[in-house]
FIDREN-994506 format. One record per residue (C-alpha): residue number from 1; z, y, x. Coordinates in nm, 2 decimals. Example, Ala and Ser with C-alpha at 12.3 -4.5 7.8 and 13.67 -1.06 7.14 Angstrom:
2
{1,{0.78,-0.45,1.23}}
{2,{0.71,-0.11,1.37}}
//
This chain:
103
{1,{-2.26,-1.67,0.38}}
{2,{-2.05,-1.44,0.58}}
{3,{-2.13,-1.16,0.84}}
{4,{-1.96,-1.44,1.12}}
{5,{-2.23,-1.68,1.03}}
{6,{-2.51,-1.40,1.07}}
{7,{-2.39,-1.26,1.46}}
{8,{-2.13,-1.02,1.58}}
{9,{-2.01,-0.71,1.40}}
{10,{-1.90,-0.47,1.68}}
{11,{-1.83,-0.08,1.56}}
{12,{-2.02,-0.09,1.31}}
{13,{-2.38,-0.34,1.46}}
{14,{-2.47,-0.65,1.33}}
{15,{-2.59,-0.86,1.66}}
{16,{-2.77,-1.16,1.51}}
{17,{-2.73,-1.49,1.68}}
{18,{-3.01,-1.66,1.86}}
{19,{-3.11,-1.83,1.56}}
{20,{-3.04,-1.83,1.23}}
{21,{-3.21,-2.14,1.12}}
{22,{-3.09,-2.45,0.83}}
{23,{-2.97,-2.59,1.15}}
{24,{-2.73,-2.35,1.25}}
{25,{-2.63,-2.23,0.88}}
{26,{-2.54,-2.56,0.75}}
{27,{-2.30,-2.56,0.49}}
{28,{-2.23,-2.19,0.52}}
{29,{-2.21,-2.12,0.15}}
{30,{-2.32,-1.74,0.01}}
{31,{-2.05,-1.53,-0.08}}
{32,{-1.98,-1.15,-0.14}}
{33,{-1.90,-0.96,0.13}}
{34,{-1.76,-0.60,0.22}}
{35,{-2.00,-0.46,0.46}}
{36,{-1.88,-0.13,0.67}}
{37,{-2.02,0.18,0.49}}
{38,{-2.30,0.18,0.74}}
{39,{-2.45,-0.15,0.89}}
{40,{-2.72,-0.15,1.23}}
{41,{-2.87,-0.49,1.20}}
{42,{-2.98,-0.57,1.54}}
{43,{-3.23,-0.86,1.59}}
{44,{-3.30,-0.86,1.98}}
{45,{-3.12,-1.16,2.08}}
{46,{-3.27,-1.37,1.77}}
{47,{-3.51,-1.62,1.90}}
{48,{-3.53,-1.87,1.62}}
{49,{-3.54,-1.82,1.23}}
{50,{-3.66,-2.05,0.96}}
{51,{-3.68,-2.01,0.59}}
{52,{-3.33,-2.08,0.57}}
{53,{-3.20,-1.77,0.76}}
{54,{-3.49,-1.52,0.60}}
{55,{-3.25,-1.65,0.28}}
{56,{-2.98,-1.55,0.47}}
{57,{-3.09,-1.20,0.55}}
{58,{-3.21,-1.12,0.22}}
{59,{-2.87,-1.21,0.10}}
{60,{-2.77,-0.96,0.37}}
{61,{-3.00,-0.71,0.25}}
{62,{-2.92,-0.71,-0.12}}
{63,{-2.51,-0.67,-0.01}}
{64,{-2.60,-0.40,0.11}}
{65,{-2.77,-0.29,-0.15}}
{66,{-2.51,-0.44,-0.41}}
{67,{-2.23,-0.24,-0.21}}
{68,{-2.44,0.15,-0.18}}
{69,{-2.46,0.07,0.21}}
{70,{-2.71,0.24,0.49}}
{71,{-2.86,-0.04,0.65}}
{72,{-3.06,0.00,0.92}}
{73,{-3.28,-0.31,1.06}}
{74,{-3.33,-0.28,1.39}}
{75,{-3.52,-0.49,1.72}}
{76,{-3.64,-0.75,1.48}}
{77,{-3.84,-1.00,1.74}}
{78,{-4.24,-1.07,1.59}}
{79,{-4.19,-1.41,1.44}}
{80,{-3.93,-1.33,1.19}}
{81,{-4.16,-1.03,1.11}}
{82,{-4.40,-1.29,1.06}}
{83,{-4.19,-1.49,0.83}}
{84,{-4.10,-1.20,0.62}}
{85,{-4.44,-1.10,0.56}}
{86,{-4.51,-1.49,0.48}}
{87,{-4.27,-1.42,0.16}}
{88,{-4.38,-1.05,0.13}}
{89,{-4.01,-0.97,0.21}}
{90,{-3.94,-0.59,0.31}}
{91,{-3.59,-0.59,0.45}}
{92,{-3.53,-0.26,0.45}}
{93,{-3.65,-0.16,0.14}}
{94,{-3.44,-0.42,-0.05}}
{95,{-3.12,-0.32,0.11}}
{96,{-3.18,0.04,0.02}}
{97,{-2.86,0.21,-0.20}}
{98,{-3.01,0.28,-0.58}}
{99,{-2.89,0.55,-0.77}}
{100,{-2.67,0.49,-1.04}}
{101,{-2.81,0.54,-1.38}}
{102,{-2.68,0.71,-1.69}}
{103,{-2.69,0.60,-2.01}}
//
Protein backbone atom coordinates (compact mmCIF):
# COMPACT_ATOMS: atom_id res chain seq x y z
CA UNK A 1 0.00 0.00 0.00
CA UNK A 2 1.36 3.29 -0.68
CA UNK A 3 0.27 6.90 0.47
CA UNK A 4 -0.79 7.38 -3.74
CA UNK A 5 -3.25 4.58 -3.26
CA UNK A 6 -4.75 6.28 0.04
CA UNK A 7 -5.23 10.20 -1.56
CA UNK A 8 -3.12 13.17 -2.08
CA UNK A 9 -0.17 14.18 0.07
CA UNK A 10 0.06 18.01 -0.27
CA UNK A 11 2.60 19.92 2.45
CA UNK A 12 2.36 17.69 4.71
CA UNK A 13 -2.07 16.41 4.48
CA UNK A 14 -3.26 13.24 3.51
CA UNK A 15 -6.61 13.94 1.32
CA UNK A 16 -8.15 10.52 1.08
CA UNK A 17 -9.89 9.60 -2.05
CA UNK A 18 -13.58 9.28 -2.47
CA UNK A 19 -13.41 5.81 -1.59
CA UNK A 20 -11.18 3.55 -0.45
CA UNK A 21 -12.94 0.30 -0.97
CA UNK A 22 -11.54 -3.57 -2.39
CA UNK A 23 -12.68 -2.05 -5.51
CA UNK A 24 -10.53 0.80 -5.84
CA UNK A 25 -7.41 -0.91 -3.84
CA UNK A 26 -7.13 -3.85 -5.94
CA UNK A 27 -3.92 -5.35 -6.18
CA UNK A 28 -2.34 -2.47 -4.27
CA UNK A 29 0.08 -4.61 -2.17
CA UNK A 30 1.18 -3.24 1.62
CA UNK A 31 4.43 -2.01 1.82
CA UNK A 32 6.61 0.27 4.23
CA UNK A 33 6.45 3.63 3.73
CA UNK A 34 8.26 6.90 4.85
CA UNK A 35 5.64 9.09 6.08
CA UNK A 36 6.66 13.05 6.57
CA UNK A 37 7.47 13.64 10.24
CA UNK A 38 3.99 14.84 10.77
CA UNK A 39 0.89 13.42 8.80
CA UNK A 40 -2.97 15.41 8.85
CA UNK A 41 -5.11 12.63 7.51
CA UNK A 42 -8.03 14.38 6.10
CA UNK A 43 -11.21 12.34 5.38
CA UNK A 44 -13.80 14.99 3.99
CA UNK A 45 -13.94 13.95 0.51
CA UNK A 46 -14.14 10.09 1.44
CA UNK A 47 -17.62 8.91 0.62
CA UNK A 48 -17.12 5.16 0.36
CA UNK A 49 -15.07 2.71 2.56
CA UNK A 50 -15.39 -0.98 3.04
CA UNK A 51 -13.48 -3.44 5.11
CA UNK A 52 -10.81 -3.38 2.68
CA UNK A 53 -9.69 0.26 3.10
CA UNK A 54 -10.39 0.27 7.15
CA UNK A 55 -7.25 -2.41 6.38
CA UNK A 56 -5.80 0.12 4.63
CA UNK A 57 -5.93 2.82 7.20
CA UNK A 58 -4.84 0.74 9.99
CA UNK A 59 -1.85 -0.12 7.96
CA UNK A 60 -1.60 3.74 7.73
CA UNK A 61 -2.01 4.07 11.31
CA UNK A 62 0.58 1.60 12.50
CA UNK A 63 3.33 3.40 9.88
CA UNK A 64 2.91 5.95 11.65
CA UNK A 65 3.32 4.50 14.62
CA UNK A 66 6.18 2.10 13.32
CA UNK A 67 8.02 5.33 12.06
CA UNK A 68 7.54 7.84 15.67
CA UNK A 69 5.13 10.07 13.49
CA UNK A 70 2.23 12.73 14.75
CA UNK A 71 -0.71 11.71 13.06
CA UNK A 72 -3.51 13.57 13.25
CA UNK A 73 -7.00 12.12 11.80
CA UNK A 74 -9.04 14.62 10.79
CA UNK A 75 -12.93 15.18 8.97
CA UNK A 76 -13.54 11.47 9.03
CA UNK A 77 -17.26 11.28 7.37
CA UNK A 78 -19.89 9.02 10.04
CA UNK A 79 -19.87 5.70 8.17
CA UNK A 80 -16.26 4.96 8.31
CA UNK A 81 -16.62 5.96 11.96
CA UNK A 82 -19.17 3.40 11.91
CA UNK A 83 -16.97 0.87 10.45
CA UNK A 84 -14.20 1.40 12.81
CA UNK A 85 -16.22 1.04 15.72
CA UNK A 86 -17.65 -2.31 13.99
CA UNK A 87 -13.88 -3.62 14.47
CA UNK A 88 -13.30 -1.60 17.74
CA UNK A 89 -10.55 0.21 15.70
CA UNK A 90 -9.32 3.60 17.35
CA UNK A 91 -7.23 5.29 14.63
CA UNK A 92 -5.67 7.59 16.48
CA UNK A 93 -4.67 5.82 19.32
CA UNK A 94 -2.94 3.12 17.22
CA UNK A 95 -0.93 5.49 15.23
CA UNK A 96 0.31 7.13 18.38
CA UNK A 97 4.49 7.30 18.61
CA UNK A 98 5.52 4.78 21.74
CA UNK A 99 8.38 5.45 23.76
CA UNK A 100 11.27 3.54 23.31
CA UNK A 101 12.10 1.13 26.04
CA UNK A 102 15.34 0.30 27.84
CA UNK A 103 16.57 -2.81 28.64
Amino acid sequence: MTLAALGTLRDGVLHLHAALTARSLDGIPFRDETLPDSLIVDGQALQQADSIGVAALVWLAGQAQQQQRRTTWQQLPPHLGELLALYEIDLPTMSQPTPCKKN
